[in-house]
CHARMM-style PDB file with segment names, atoms N, HN, CA, C and O in Angstrom:
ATOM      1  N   UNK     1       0.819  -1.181   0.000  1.00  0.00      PROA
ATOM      2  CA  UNK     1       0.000   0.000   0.000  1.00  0.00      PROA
ATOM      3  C   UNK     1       0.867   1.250   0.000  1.00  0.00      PROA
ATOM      4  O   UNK     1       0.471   2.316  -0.471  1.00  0.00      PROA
ATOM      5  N   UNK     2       2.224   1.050   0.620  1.00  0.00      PROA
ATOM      6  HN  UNK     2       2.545   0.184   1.003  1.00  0.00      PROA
ATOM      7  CA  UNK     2       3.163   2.114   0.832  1.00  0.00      PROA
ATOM      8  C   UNK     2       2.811   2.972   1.240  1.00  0.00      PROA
ATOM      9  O   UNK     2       1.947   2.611   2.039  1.00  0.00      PROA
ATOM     10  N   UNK     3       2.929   4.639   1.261  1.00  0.00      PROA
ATOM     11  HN  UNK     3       3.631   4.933   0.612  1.00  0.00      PROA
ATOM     12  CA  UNK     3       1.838   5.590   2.416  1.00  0.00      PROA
ATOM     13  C   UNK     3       1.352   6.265   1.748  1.00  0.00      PROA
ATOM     14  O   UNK     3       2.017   7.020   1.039  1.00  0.00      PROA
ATOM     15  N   UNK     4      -0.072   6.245   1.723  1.00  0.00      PROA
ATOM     16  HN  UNK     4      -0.612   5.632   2.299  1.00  0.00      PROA
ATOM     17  CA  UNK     4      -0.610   7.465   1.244  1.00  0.00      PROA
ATOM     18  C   UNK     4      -0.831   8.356   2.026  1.00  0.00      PROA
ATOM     19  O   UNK     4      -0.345   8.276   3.154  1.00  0.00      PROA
ATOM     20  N   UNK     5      -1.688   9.549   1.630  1.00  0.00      PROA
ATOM     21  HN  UNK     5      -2.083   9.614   0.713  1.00  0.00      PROA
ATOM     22  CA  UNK     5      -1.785  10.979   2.702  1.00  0.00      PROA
ATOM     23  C   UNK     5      -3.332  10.264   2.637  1.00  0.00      PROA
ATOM     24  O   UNK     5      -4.106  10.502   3.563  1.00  0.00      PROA
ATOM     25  N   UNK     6      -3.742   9.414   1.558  1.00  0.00      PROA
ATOM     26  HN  UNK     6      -3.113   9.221   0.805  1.00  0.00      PROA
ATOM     27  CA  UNK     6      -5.641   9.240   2.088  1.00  0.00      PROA
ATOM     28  C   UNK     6      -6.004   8.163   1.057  1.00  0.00      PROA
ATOM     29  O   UNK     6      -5.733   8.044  -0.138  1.00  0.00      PROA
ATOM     30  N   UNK     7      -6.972   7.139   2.247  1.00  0.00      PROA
ATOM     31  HN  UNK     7      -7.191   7.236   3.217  1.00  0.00      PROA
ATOM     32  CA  UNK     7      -7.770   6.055   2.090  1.00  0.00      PROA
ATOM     33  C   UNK     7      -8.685   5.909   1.447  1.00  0.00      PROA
ATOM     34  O   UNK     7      -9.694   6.250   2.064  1.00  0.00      PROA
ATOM     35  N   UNK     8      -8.949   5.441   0.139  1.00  0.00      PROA
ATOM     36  HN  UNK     8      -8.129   5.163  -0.361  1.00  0.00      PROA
ATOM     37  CA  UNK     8     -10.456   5.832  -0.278  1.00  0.00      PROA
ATOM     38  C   UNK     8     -11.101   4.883  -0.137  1.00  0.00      PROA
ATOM     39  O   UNK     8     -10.675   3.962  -0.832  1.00  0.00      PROA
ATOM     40  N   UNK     9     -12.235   4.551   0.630  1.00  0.00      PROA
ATOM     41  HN  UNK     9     -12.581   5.299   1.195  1.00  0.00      PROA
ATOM     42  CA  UNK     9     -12.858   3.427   0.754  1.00  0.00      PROA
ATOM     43  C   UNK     9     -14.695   3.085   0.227  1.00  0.00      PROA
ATOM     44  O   UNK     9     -15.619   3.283   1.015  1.00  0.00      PROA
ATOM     45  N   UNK    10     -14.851   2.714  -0.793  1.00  0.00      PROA
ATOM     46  HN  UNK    10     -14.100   2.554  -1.434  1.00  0.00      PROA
ATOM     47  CA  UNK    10     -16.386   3.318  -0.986  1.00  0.00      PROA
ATOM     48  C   UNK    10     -17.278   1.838  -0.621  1.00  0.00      PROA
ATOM     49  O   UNK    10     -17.172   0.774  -1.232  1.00  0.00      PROA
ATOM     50  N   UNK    11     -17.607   1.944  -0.188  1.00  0.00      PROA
ATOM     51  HN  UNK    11     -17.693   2.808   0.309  1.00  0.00      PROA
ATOM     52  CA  UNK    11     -18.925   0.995   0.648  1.00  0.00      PROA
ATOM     53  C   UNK    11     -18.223  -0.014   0.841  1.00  0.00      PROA
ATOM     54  O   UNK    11     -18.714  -1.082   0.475  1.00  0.00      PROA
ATOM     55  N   UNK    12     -16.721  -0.031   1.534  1.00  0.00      PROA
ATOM     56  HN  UNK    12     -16.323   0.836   1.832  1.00  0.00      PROA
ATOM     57  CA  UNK    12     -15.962  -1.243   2.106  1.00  0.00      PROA
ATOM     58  C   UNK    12     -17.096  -2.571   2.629  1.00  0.00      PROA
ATOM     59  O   UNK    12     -17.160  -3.677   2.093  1.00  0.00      PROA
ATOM     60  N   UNK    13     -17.934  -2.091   3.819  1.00  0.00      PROA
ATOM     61  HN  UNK    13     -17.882  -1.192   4.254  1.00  0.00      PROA
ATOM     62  CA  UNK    13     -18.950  -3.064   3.905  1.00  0.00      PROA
ATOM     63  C   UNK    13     -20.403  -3.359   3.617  1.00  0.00      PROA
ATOM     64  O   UNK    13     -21.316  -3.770   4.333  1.00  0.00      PROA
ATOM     65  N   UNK    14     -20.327  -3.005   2.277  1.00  0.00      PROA
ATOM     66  HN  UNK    14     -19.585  -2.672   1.695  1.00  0.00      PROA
ATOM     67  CA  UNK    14     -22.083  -2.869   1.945  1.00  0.00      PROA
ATOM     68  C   UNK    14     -22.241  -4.357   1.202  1.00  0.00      PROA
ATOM     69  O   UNK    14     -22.883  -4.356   0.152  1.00  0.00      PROA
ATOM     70  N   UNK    15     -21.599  -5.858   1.765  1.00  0.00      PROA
ATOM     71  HN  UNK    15     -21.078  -5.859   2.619  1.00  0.00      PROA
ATOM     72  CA  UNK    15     -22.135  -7.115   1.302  1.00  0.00      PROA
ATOM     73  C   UNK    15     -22.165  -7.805   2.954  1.00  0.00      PROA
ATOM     74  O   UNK    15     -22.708  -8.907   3.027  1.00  0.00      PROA
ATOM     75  N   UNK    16     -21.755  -7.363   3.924  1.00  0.00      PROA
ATOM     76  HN  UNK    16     -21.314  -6.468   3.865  1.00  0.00      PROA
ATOM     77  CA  UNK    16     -21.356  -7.232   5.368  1.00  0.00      PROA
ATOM     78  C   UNK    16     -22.242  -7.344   6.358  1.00  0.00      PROA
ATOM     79  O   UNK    16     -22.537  -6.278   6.898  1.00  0.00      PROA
ATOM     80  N   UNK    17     -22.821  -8.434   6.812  1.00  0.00      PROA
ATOM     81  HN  UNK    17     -22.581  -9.299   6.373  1.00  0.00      PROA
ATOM     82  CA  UNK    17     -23.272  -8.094   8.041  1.00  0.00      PROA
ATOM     83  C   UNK    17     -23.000  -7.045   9.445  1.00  0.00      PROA
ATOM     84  O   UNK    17     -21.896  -6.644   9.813  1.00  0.00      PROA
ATOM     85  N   UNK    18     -24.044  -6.803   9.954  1.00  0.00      PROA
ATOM     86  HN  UNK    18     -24.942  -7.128   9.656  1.00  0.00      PROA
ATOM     87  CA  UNK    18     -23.555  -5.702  10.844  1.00  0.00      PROA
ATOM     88  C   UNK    18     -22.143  -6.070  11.682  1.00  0.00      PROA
ATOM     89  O   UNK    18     -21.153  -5.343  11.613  1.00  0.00      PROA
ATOM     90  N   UNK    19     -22.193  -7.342  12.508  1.00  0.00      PROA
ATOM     91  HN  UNK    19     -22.998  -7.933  12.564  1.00  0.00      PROA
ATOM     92  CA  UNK    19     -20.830  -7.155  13.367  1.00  0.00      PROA
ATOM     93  C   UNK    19     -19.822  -7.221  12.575  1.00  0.00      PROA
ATOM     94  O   UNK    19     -18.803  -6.875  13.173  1.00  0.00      PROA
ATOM     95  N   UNK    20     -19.533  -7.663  10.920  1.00  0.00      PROA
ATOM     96  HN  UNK    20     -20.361  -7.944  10.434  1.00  0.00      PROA
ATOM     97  CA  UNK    20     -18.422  -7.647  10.265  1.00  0.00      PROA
ATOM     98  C   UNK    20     -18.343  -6.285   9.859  1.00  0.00      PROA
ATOM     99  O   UNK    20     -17.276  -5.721  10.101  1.00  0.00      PROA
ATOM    100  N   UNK    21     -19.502  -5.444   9.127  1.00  0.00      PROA
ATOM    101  HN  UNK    21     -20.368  -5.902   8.930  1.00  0.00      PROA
ATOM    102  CA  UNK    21     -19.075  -3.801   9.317  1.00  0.00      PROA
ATOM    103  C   UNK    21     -18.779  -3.478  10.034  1.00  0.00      PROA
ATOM    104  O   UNK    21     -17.955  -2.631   9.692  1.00  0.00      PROA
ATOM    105  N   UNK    22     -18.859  -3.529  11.475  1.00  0.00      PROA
ATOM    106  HN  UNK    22     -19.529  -4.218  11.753  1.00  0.00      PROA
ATOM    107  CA  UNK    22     -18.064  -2.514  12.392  1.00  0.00      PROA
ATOM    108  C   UNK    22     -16.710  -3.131  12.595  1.00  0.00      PROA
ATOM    109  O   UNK    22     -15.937  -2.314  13.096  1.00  0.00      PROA
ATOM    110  N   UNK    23     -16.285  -4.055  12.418  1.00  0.00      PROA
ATOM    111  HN  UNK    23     -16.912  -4.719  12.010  1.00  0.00      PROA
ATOM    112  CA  UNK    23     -15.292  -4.613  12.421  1.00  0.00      PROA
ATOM    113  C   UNK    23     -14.088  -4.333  11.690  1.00  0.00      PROA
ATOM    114  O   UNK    23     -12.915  -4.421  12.054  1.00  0.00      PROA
ATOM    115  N   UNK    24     -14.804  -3.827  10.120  1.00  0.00      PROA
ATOM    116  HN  UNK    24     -15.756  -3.756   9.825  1.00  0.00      PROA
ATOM    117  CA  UNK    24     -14.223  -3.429   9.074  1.00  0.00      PROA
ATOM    118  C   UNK    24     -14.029  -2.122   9.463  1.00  0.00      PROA
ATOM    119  O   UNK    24     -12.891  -1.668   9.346  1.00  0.00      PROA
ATOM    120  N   UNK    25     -15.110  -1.261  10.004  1.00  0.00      PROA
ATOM    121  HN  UNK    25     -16.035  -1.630  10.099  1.00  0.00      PROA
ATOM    122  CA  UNK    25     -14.710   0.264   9.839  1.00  0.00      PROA
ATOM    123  C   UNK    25     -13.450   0.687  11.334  1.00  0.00      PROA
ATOM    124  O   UNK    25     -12.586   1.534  11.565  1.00  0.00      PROA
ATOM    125  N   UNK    26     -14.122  -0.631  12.092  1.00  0.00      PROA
ATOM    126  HN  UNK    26     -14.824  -1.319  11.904  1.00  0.00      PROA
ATOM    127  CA  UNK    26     -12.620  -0.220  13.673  1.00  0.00      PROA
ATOM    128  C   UNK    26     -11.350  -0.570  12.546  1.00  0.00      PROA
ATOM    129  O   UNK    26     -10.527   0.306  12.280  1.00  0.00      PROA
ATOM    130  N   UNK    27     -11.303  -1.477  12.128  1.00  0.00      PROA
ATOM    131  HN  UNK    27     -11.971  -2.188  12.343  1.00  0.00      PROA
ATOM    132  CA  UNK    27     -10.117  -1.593  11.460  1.00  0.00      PROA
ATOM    133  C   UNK    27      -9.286  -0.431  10.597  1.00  0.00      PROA
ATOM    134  O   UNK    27      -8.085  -0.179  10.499  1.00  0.00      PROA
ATOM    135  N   UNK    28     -10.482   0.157  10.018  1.00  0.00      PROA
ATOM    136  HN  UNK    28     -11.458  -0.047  10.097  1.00  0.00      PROA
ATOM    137  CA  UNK    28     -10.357   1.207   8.900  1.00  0.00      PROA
ATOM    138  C   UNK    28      -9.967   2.492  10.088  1.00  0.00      PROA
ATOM    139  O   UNK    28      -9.467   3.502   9.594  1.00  0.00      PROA
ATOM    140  N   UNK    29     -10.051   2.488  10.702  1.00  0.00      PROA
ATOM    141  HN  UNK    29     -10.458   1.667  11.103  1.00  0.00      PROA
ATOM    142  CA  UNK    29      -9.900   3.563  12.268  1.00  0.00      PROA
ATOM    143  C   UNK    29      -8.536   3.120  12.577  1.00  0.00      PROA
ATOM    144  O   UNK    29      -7.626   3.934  12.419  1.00  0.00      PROA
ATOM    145  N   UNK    30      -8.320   2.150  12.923  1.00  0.00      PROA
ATOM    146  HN  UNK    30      -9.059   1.489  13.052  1.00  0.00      PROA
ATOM    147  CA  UNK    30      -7.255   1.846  13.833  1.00  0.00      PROA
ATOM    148  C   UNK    30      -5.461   2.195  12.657  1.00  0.00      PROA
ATOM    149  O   UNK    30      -4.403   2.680  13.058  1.00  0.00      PROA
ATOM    150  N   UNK    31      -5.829   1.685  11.179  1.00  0.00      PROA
ATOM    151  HN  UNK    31      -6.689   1.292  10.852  1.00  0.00      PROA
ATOM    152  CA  UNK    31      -5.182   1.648  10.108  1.00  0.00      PROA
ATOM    153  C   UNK    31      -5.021   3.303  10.150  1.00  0.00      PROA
ATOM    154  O   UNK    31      -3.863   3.607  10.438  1.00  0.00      PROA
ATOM    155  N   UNK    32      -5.818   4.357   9.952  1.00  0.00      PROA
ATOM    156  HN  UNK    32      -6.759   4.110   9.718  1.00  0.00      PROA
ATOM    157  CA  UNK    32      -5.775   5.646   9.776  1.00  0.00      PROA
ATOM    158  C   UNK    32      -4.946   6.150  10.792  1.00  0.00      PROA
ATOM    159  O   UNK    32      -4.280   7.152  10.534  1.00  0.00      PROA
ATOM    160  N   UNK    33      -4.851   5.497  12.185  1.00  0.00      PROA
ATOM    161  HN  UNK    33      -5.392   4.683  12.395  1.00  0.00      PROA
ATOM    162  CA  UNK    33      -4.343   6.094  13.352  1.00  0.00      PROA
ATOM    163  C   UNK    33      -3.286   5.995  13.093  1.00  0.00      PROA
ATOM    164  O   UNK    33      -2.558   6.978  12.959  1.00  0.00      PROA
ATOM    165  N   UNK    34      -2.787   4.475  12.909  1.00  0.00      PROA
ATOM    166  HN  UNK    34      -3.378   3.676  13.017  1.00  0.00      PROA
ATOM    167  CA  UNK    34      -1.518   3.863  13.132  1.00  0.00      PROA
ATOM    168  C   UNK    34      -0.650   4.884  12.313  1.00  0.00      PROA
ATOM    169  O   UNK    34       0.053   5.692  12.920  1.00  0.00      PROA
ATOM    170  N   UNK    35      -0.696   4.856  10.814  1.00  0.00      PROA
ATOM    171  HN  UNK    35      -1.267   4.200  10.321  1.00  0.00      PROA
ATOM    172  CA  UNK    35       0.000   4.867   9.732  1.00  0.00      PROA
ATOM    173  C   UNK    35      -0.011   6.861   9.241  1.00  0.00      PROA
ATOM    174  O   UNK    35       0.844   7.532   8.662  1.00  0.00      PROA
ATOM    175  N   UNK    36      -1.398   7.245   9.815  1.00  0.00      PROA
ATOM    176  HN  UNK    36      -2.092   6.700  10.286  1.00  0.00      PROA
ATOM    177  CA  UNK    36      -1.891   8.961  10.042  1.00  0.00      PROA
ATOM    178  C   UNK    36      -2.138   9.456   8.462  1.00  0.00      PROA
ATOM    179  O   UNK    36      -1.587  10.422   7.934  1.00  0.00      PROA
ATOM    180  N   UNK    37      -2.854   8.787   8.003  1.00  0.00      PROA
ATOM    181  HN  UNK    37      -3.302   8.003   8.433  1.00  0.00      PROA
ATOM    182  CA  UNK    37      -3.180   8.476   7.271  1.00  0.00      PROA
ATOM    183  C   UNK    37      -4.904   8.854   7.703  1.00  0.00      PROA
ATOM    184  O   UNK    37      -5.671   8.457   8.580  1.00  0.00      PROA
ATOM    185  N   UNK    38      -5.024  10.171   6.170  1.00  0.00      PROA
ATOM    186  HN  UNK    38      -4.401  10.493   5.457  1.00  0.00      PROA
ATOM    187  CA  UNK    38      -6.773  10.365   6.217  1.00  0.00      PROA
ATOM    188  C   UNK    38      -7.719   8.829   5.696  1.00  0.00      PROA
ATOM    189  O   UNK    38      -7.003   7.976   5.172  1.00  0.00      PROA
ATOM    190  N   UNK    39      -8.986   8.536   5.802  1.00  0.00      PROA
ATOM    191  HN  UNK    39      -9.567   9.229   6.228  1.00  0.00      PROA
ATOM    192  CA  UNK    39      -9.515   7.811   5.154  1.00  0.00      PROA
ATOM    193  C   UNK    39     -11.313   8.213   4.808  1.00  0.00      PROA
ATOM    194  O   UNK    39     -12.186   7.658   5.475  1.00  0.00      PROA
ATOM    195  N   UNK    40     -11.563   8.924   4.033  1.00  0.00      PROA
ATOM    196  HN  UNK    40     -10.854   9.375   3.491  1.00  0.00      PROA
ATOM    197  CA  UNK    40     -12.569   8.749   3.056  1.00  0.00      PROA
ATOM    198  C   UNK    40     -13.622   7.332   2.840  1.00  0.00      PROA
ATOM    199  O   UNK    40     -13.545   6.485   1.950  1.00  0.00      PROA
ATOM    200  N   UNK    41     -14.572   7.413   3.938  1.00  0.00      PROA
ATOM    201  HN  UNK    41     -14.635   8.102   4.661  1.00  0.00      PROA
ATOM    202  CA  UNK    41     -15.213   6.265   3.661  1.00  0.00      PROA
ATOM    203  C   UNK    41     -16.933   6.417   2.852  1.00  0.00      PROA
ATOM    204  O   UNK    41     -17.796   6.912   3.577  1.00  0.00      PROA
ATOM    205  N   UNK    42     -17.160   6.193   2.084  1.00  0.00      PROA
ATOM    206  HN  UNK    42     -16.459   5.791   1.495  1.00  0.00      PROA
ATOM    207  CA  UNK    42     -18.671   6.310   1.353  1.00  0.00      PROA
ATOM    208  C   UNK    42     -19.197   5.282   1.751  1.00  0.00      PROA
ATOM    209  O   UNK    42     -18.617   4.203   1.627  1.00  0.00      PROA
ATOM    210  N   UNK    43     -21.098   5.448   2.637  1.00  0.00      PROA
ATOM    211  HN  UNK    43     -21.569   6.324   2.738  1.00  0.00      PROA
ATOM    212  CA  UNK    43     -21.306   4.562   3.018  1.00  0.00      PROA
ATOM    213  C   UNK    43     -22.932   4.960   3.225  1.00  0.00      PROA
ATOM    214  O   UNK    43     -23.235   6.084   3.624  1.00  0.00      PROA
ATOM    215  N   UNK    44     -23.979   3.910   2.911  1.00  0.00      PROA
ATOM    216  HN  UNK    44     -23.732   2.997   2.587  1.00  0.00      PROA
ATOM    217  CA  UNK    44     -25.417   4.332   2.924  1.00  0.00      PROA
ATOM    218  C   UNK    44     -25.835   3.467   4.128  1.00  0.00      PROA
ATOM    219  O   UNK    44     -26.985   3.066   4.313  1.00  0.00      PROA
ATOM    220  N   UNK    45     -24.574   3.174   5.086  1.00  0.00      PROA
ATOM    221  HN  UNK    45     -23.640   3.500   4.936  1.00  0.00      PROA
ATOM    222  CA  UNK    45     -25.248   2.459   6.264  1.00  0.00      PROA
ATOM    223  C   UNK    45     -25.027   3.554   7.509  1.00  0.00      PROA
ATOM    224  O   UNK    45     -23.897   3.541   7.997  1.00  0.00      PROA
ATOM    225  N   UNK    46     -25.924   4.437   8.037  1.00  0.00      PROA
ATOM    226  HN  UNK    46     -26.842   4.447   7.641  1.00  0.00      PROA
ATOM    227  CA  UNK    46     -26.092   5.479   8.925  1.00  0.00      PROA
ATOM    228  C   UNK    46     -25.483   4.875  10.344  1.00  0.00      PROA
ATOM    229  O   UNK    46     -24.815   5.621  11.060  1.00  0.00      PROA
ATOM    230  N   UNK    47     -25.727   3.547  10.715  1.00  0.00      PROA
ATOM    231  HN  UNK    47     -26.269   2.941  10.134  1.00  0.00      PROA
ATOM    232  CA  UNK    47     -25.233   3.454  11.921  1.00  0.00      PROA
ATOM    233  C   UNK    47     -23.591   3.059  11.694  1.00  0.00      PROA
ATOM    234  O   UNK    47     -23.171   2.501  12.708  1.00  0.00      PROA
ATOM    235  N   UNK    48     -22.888   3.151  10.983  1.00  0.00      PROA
ATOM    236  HN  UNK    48     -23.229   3.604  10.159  1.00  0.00      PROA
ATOM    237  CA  UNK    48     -21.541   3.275  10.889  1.00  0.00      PROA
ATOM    238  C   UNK    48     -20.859   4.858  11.235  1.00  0.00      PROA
ATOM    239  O   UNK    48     -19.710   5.008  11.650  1.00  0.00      PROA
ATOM    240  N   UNK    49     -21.846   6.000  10.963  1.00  0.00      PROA
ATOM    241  HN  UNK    49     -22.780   5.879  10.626  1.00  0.00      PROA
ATOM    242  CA  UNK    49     -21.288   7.263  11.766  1.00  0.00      PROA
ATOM    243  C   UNK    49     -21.205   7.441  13.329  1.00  0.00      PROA
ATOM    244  O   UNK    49     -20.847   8.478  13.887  1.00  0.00      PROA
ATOM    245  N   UNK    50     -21.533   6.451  13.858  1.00  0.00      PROA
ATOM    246  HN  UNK    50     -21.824   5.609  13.404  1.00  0.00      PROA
ATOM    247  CA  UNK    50     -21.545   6.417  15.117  1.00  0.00      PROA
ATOM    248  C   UNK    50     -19.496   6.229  15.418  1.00  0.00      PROA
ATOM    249  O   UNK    50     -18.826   6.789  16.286  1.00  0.00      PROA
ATOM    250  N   UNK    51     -19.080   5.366  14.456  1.00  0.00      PROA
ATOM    251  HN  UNK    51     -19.623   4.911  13.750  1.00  0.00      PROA
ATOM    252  CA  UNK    51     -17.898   5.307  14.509  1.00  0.00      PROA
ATOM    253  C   UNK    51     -16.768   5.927  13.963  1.00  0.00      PROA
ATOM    254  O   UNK    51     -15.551   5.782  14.076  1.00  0.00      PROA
ATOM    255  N   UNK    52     -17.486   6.627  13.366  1.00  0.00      PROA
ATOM    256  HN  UNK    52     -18.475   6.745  13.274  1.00  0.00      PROA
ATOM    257  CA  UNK    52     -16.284   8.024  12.480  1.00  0.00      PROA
ATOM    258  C   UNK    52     -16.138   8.975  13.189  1.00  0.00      PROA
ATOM    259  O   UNK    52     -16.990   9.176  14.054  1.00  0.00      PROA
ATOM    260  N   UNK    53     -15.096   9.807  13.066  1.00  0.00      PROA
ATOM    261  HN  UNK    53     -14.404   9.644  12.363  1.00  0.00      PROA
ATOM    262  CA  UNK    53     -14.962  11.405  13.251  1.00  0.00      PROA
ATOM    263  C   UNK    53     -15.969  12.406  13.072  1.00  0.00      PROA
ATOM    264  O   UNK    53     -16.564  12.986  13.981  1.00  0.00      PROA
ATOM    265  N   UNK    54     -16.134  12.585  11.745  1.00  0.00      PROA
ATOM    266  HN  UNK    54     -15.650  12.114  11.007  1.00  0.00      PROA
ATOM    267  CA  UNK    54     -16.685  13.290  11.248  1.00  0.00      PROA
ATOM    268  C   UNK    54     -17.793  12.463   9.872  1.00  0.00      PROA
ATOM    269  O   UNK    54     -17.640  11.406   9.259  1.00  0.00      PROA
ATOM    270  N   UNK    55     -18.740  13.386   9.815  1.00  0.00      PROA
ATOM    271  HN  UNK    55     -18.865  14.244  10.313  1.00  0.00      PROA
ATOM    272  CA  UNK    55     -19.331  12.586   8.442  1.00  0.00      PROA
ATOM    273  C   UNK    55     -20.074  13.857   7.383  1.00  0.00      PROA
ATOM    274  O   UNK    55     -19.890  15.074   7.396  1.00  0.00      PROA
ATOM    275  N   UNK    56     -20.540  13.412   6.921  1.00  0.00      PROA
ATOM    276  HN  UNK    56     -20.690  12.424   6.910  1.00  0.00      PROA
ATOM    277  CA  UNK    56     -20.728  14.707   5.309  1.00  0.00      PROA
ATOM    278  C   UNK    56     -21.965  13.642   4.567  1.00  0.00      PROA
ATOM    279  O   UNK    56     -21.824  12.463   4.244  1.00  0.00      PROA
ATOM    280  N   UNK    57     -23.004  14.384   4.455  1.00  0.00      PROA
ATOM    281  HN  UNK    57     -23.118  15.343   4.717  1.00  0.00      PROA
ATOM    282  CA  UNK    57     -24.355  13.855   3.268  1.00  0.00      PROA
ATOM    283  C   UNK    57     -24.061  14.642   2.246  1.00  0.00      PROA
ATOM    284  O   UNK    57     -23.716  15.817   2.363  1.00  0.00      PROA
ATOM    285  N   UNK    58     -24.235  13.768   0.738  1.00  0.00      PROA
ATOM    286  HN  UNK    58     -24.516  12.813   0.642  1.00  0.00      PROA
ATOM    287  CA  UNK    58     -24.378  14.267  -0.425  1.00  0.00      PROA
ATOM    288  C   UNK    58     -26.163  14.435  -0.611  1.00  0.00      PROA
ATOM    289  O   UNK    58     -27.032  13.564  -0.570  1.00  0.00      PROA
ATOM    290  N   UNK    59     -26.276  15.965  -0.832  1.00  0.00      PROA
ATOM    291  HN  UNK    59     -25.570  16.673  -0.866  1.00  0.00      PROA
ATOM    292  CA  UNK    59     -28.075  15.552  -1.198  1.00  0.00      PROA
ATOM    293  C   UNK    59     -28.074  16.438  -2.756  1.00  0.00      PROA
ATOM    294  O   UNK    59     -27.337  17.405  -2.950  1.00  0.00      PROA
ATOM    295  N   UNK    60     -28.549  16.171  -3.261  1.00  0.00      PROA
ATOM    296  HN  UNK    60     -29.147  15.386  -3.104  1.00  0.00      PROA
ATOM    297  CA  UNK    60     -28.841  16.593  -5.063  1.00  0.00      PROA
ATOM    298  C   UNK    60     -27.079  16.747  -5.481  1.00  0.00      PROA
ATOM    299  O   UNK    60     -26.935  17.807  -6.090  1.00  0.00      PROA
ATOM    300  N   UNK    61     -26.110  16.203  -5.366  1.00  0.00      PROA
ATOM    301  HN  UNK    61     -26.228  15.342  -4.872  1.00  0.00      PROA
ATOM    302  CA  UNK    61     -25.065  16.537  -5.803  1.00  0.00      PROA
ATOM    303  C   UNK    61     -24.371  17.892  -4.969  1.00  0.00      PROA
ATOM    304  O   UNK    61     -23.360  18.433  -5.418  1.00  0.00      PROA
ATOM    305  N   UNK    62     -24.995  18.333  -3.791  1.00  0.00      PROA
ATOM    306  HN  UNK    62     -25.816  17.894  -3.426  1.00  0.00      PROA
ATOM    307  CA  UNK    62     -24.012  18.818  -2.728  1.00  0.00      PROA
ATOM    308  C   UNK    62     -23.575  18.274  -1.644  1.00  0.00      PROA
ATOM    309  O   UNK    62     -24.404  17.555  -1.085  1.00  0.00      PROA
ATOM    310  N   UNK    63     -22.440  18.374  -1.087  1.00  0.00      PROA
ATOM    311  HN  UNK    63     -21.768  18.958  -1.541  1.00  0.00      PROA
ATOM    312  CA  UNK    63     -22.028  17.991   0.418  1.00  0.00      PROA
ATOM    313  C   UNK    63     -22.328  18.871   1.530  1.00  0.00      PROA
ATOM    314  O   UNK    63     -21.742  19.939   1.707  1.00  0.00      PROA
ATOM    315  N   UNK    64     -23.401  18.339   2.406  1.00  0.00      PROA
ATOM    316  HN  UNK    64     -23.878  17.471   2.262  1.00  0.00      PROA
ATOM    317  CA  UNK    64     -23.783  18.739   3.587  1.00  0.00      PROA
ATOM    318  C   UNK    64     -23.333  18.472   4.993  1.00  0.00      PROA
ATOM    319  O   UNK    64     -23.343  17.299   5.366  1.00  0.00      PROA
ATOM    320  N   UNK    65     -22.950  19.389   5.799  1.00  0.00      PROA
ATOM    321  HN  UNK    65     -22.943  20.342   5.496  1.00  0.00      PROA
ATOM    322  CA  UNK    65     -22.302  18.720   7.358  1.00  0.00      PROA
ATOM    323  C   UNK    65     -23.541  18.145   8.250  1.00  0.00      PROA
ATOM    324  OT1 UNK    65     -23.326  17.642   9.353  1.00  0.00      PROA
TER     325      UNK     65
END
């Protein structure tokens, strides 16, 4: 992977049962910490912001906080 400055991850777990998504996104957390490294995750499962930083809605083609 070598280092990037950022992760792009788009619906890493959208084939995923719930305890394997959160599993995937601590991972995707713990990877960003370690290495400091941003990560960009796209995701239409709402209870996964419980585990992010920050999160952002696209509505008609804008980004909303």
């Amino acid at each position: 992977m070598g280092s990037p400055l950022l992760l792009l991850a788009d619906e890493p777990t959208s084939a995923l049962d719930a305890e394997r998504s959160e599993a995937i996104v601590q991972l995707l957390a713990e990877v960003t910490r370690e290495f400091g490294t941003a990560t960009l995750m796209i995701t239409h499962d709402l209870e996964q912001l419980a585990l992010t930083q920050g999160s952002w809605r696209m509505v008609d083609g804008r980004l909303e906080e």
